[in-house]
C-alpha positions in Angstrom: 10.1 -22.5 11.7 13.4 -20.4 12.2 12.4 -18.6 15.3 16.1 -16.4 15.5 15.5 -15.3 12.1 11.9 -13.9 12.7 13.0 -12.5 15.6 16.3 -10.8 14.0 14.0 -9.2 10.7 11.5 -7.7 13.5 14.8 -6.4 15.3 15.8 -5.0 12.4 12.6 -3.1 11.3 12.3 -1.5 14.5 16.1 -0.3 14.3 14.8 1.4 10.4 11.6 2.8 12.4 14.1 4.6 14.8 16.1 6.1 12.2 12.4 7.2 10.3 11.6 8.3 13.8 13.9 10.8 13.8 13.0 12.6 10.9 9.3 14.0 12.4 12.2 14.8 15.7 14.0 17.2 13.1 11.0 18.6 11.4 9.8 19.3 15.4 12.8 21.1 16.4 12.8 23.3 13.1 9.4 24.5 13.9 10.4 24.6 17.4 7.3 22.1 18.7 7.1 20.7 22.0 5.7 17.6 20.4 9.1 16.7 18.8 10.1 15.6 22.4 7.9 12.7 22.0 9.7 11.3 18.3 12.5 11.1 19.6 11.5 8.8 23.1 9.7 6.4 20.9 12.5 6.3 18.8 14.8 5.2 21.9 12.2 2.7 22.7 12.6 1.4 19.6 16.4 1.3 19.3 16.1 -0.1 22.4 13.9 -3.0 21.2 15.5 -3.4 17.6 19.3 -3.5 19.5 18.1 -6.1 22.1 16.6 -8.5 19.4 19.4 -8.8 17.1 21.9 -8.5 19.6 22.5 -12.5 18.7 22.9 -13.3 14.9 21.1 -16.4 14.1 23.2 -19.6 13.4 20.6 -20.0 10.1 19.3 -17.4 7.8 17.4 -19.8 6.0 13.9 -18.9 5.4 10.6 -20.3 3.3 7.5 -19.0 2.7 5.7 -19.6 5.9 8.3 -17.4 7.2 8.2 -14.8 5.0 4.1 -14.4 4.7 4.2 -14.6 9.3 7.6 -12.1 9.0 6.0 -9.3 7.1 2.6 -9.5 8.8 4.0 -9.1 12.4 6.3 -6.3 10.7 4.0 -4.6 9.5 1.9 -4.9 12.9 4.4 -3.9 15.4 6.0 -1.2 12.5 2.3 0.6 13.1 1.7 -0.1 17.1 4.8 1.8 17.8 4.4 4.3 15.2 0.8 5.4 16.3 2.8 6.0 20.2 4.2 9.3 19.0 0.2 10.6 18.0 -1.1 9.3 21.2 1.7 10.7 23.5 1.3 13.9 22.1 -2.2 14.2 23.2 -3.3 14.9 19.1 -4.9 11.7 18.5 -6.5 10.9 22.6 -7.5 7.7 21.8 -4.4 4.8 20.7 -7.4 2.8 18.9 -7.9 6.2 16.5 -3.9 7.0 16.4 -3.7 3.1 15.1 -6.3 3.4 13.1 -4.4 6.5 11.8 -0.6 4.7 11.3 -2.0 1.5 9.6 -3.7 3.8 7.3 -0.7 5.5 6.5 1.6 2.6 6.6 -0.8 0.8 4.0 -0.6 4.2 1.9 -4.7 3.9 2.6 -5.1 7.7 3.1 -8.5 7.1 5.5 -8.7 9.2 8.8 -10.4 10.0 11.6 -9.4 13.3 12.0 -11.4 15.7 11.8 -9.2 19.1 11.2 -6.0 17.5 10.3 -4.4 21.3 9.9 -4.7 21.4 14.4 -1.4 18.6 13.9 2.0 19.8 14.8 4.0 19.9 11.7 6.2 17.0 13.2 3.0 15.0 13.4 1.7 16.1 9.8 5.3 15.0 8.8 5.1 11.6 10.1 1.8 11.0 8.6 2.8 11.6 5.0 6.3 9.9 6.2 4.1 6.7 7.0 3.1 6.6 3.1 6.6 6.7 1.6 7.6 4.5 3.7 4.4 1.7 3.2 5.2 2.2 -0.8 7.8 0.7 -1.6 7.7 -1.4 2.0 10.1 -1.6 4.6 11.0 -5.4 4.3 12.2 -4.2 0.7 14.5 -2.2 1.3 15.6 -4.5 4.4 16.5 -7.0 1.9 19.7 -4.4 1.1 20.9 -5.3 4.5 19.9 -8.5 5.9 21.4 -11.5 4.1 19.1 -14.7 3.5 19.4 -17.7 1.9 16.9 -20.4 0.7 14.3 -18.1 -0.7 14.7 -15.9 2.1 14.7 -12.8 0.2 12.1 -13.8 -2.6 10.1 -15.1 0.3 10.1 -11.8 2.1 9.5 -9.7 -1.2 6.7 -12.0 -2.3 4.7 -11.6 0.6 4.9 -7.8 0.7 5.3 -6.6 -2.9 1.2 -5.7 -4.0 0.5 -8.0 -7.7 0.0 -11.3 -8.8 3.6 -11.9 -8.6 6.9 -10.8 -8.1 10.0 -11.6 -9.9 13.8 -10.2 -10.0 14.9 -7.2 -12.3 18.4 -8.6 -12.0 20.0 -12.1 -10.9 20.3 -11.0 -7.3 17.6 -9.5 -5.1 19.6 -7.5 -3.4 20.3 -5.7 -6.1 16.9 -5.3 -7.4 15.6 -4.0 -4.2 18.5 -1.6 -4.7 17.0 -0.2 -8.2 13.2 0.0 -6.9 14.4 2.4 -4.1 16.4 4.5 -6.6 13.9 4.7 -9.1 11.0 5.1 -6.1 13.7 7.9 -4.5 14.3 9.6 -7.5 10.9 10.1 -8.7 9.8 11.5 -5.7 12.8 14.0 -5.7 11.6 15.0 -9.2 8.2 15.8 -7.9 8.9 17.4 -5.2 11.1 20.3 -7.2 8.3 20.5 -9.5 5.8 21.8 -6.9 8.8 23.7 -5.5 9.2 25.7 -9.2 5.3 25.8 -9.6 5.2 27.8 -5.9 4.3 25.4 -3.3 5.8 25.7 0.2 8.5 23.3 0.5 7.1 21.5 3.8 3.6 21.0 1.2 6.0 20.0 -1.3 7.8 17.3 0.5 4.7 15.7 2.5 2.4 16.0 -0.4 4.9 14.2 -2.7 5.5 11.2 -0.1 1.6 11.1 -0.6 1.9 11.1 -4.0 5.0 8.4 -4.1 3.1 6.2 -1.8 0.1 6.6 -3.5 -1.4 7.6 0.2 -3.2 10.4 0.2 -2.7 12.4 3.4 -2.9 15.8 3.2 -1.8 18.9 5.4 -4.5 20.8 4.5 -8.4 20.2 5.0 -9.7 20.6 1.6 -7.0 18.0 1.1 -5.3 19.5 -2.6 -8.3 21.8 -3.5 -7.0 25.1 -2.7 -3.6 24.8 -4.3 -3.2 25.9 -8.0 -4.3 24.2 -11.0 -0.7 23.8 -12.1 0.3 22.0 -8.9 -2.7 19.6 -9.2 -2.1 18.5 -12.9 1.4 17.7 -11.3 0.3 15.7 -8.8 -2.2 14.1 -11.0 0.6 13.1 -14.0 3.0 11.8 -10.4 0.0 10.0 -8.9 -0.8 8.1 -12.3 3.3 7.6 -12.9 3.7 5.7 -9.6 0.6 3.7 -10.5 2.7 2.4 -13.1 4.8 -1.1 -12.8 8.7 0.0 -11.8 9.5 -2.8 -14.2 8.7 -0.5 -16.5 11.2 2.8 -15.3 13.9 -0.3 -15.0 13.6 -1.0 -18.7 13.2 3.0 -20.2 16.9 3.5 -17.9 18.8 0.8 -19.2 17.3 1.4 -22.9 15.3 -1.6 -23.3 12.8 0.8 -24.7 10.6 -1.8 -27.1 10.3 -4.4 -24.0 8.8 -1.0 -21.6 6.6 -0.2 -23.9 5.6 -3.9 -24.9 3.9 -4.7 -21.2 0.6 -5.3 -21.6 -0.7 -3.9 -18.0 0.6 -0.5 -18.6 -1.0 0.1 -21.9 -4.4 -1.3 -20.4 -3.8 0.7 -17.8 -3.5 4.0 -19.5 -6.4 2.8 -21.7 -8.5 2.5 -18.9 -7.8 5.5 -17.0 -8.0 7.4 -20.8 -11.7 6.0 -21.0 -12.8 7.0 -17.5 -11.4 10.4 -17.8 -13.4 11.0 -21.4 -16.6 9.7 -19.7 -16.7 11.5 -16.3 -16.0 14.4 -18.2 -18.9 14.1 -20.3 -21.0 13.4 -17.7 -20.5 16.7 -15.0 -19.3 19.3 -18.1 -22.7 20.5 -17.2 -22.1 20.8 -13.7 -18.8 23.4 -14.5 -18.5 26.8 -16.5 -14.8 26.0 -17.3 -14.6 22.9 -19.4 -11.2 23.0 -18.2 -11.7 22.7 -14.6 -14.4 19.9 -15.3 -11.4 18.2 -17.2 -9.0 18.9 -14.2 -10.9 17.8 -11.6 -11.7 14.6 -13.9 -8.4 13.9 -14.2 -7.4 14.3 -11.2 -10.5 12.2 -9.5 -9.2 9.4 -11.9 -6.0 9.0 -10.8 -6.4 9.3 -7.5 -9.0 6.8 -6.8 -7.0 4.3 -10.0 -3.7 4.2 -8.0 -5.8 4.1 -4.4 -3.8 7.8 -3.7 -6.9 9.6 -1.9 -6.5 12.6 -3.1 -9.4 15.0 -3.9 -9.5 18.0 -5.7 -13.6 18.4 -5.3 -16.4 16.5 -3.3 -16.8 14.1 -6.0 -19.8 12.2 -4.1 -21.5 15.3 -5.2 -21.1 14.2 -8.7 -23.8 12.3 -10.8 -24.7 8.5 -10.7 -22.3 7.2 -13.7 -19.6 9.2 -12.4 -19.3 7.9 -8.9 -19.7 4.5 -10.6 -17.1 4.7 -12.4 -14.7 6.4 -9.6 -16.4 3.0 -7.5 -15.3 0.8 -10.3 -11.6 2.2 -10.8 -11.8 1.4 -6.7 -11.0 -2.0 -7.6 -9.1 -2.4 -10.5 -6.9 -0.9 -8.8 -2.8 0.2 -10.4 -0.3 -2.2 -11.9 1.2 -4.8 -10.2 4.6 -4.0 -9.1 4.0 -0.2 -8.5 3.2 1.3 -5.2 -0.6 1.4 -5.9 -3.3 -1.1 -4.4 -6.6 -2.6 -5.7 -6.9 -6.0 -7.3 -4.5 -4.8 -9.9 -4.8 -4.5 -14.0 -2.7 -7.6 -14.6 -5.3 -9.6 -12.6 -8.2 -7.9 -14.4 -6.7 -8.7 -17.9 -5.9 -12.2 -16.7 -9.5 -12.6 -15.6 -11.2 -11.4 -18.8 -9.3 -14.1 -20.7 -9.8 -16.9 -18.4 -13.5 -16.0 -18.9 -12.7 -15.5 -22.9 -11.3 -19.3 -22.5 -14.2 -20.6 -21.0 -16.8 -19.7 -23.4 -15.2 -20.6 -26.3 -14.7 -24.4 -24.2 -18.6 -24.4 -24.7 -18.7 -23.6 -28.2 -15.8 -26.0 -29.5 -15.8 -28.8 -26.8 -12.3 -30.2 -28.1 -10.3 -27.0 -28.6 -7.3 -26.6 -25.9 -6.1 -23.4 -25.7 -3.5 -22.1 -23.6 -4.2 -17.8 -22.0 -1.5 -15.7 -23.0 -0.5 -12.7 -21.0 2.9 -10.7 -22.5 3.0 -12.8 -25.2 3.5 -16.0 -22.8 1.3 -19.0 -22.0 0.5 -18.7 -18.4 1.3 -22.0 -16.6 -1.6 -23.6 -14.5 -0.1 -22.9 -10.7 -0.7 -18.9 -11.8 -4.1 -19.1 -12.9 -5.1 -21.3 -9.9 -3.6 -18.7 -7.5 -5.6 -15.9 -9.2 -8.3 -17.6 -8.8 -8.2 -18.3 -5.1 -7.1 -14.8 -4.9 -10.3 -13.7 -6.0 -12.5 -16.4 -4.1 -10.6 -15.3 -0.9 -10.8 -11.4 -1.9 -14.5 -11.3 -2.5 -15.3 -13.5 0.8 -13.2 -11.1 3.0 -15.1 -7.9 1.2 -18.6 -9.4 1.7 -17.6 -10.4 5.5 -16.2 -7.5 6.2 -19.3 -5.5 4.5 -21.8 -7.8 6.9 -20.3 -7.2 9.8 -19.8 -3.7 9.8 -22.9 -2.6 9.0 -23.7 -3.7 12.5 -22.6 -0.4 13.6 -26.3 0.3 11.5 -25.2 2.9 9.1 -26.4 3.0 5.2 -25.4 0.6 3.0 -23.2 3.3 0.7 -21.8 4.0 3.7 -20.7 0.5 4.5 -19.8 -0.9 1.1 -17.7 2.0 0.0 -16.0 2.6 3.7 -15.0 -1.4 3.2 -14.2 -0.3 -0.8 -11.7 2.5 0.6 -9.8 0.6 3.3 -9.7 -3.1 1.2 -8.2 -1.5 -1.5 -6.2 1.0 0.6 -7.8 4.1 -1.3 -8.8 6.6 1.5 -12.2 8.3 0.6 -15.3 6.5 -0.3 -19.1 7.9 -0.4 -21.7 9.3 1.8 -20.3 9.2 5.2 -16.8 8.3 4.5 -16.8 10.4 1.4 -14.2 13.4 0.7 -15.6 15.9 3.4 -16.0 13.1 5.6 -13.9 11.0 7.6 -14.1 7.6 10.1 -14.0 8.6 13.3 -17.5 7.9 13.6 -17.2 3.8 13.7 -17.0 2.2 16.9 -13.8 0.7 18.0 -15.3 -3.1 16.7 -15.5 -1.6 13.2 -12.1 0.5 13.3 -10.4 -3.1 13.9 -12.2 -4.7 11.2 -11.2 -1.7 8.8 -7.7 -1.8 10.3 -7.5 -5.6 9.4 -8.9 -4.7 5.8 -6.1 -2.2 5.6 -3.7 -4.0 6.3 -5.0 -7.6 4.1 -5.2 -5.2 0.6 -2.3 -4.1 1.3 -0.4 -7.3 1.6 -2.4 -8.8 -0.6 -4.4 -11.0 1.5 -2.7 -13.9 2.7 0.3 -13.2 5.0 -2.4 -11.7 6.8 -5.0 -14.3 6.8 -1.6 -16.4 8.1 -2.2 -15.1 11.3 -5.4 -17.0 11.9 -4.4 -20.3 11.2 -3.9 -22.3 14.2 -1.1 -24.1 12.4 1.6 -21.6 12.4 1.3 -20.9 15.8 1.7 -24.5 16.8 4.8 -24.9 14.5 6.1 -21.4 16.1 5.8 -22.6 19.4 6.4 -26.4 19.1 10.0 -27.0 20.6 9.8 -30.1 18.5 12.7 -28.7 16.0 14.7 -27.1 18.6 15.1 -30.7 19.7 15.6 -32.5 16.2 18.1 -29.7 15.7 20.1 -30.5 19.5 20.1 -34.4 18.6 21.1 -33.8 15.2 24.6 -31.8 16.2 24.8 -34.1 19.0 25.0 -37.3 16.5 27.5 -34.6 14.0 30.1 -34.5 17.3 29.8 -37.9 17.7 
């Protein structure tokens, strides 16, 4: 276990969190808040902390798997405890539990809160919020990778275990470089959007924290009715920019450098516009009744779709207010979830399309015994160690949701309740039904049940296991052992000899 290395990535996320920190500082003094005092302590405190732990390079920047999964977990934990600080100094969020429960939501791009008037926030604060999702998008660690050199794995390692999809590979030869394009394409789409609102009449503080919602696919809002009083224009913006970022980047990377036919050619984005297509044509069947503007039924369909599809959290209406078959469907879309390789969450099309054909596979086994046939996903036979690790995946993700289900509804609420509130934070969508629905919110759980949710937050989002890491006995007895330390001393000891 390389120890110095751990220690120097952690560093070095806290020294990025200082710099973010300072942004909500700016926004404060603009507005001329008291609270922006506040921003700019914490990020000290984490300068501080950041300078301290990488003050000594390691002498190895090797770094496996184990690593990587334990690395981004524990960055992603201490990224959020000292990010919910600034909420809880300020007095806006009085208890840390709620103003953690609030950062790993944002962080995770999960959109759920427990506030319940989130137009009382300082701007500074409102800014950090949405700040949070841009950030948790793309994810920190990525566009670490620009500055920390690794070698064996290191950087696929890292990427792996915080890039959400079946699997992760590299745009071009060195990672480096791909982490390089993702931001640009990620930095530059939000850019777009936010001009956009700025033409269609938005304020430019709505603009900018209601894009990095959009971009992160979070879903915080500055307002209470979320994106329900803004105009129709402005929603069908968001709505196209909520379904484009649900889309794999792979995708942008091959439109810029012309390699039109292979874009266009990926199988997850077509099903994934084919499904969202569908849902769209039958919610808007269903509540056409329940509008005198088929227009607004269609806008509000649309918009519902993509929000819940690509896990933003957006809401236009109080869709739980809608009939059966639509909220199924909007329950549905909860977890298939957007493309692998975008910034959405959920279980992802690709694994969904995988899935089907495994299933395909199967019963065709059991009407011709004999026949071998291989699955084919992009036009490729998909080796065995892929299929096997989808479905453990799946064993692992539907044991976590069930847990998670039983034990929260010993806080004794309805089952609705429950199932979707697990729904929403598992697959880091925001909003769910009943009591956690649009108008709603979570402050309502105890503190047992916020940790639980915070731990499903943060699993969907990192896509289970460098999460699930942390309870296995065994890293913690390599992290500590001082076994290697000594291998290490003897073996430059015999070298000098």
């Amino acid at each position: 276990m390389n120890r110095p290395m751990i220690r120097y990535v952690l560093g070095s996320v806290l020294k990025i969190e200082a710099l973010l920190l300072m942004l909500p500082w700016l926004v404060g003094m603009i507005y001329r808040e008291s609270q922006a005092v506040y921003y700019v302590a914490v990020a000290s405190l984490c300068g501080l902390f950041g300078l301290l732990m990488t003050y000594k390079r390691p002498s190895s920047n090797v770094f496996y798997m184990k690593e990587g999964c334990l690395t981004t977990a524990l960055s992603w934990i201490i990224l959020s405890m000292f990010g919910a600080v600034p909420f809880f100094a300020t007095g806006e969020i009085p208890s840390y539990a709620d103003a953690l429960f609030e950062t790993i939501s944002g962080f995770t791009t999960t959109g759920a809160s427990i506030l319940p008037d989130v137009e009382a926030l300082s701007h500074c604060s409102l800014f950090w919020r949405s700040l949070t999702h841009w950030i948790g998008g793309m994810g920190v660690l990525v566009f670490l990778l620009a500055v920390v050199p690794m070698s064996g794995g290191g950087s696929m390692n890292l990427m792996r275990a915080e890039s959400p999809g079946p699997s992760v590979g590299k745009l071009v030869p060195k990672i480096k470089t791909t982490a390089r394009i993702l931001y640009v394409i990620y930095l530059a789409m939000t850019v777009i959007e936010i001009v956009l609102l700025l033409v269609s009449g938005m304020p430019l503080f709505d603009s900018v924290t209601l894009s990095f919602g959009t971009a992160g696919t979070g879903g915080f809002g500055v307002r209470g009715d979320s994106i329900a009083s803004y105009s129709v224009l402005q929603q069908w913006i968001i709505t196209v920019f909520m379904i484009l970022f649900g889309v794999n980047f792979n995708f942008y990377y091959y439109l810029i450098y012309r390699q039109v036919k292979k874009g266009f050619s990926m199988e997850e984005v077509r099903w994934y516009l084919i499904v969202i297509l569908t849902a769209i044509a039958g919610i808007f069947l269903n509540i056409r009744h329940l509008y005198e503007s088929g227009f607004k039924a269609l806008t509000d369909a649309a918009f519902q779709v993509g929000s819940i599809i690509t896990t933003t959290g957006y809401c236009t209406t109080d869709f739980d207010l809608w009939p059966g078959f639509s909220r199924s469907i909007l329950v549905l879309l909860m977890f298939i979830g957007a493309c692998a390789g975008s910034t959405g969450g959920g279980m992802k099309v690709s694994r969904g399309i995988i899935a089907v054909r495994t299933l395909k596979k199967e019963l065709l086994s059991y009407i011709h015994p004999k026949s071998v046939k291989k699955i084919q996903y992009e036009d490729k036979p998909l080796e065995h160690d892929v299929l096997r690790s989808l479905n453990v995946y799946i064993i692992t993700y539907v044991i976590l949701f069930s847990l998670s289900v039983l034990l929260i509804s010993l806080d004794e609420y309805d089952l609705v309740t429950n199932f979707t509130a697990v729904a929403a934070t598992f697959n880091n969508i925001g909003p769910g039904l009943s009591m956690v629905g649009p108008t709603g919110n979570f402050a309502f759980f105890s503190v047992w049940a916020k940790i639980l949710l915070m731990i499903d937050m943060l699993a969907g989002r990192l896509e289970l296991f460098p999460i699930l890491i942390l309870f296995h006995p065994e890293i913690w007895r390599e992290f500590f052992s001082k076994k290697q330390e000594r291998e290490k001393a003897k073996q430059k000891a015999g070298d000098k000899n």
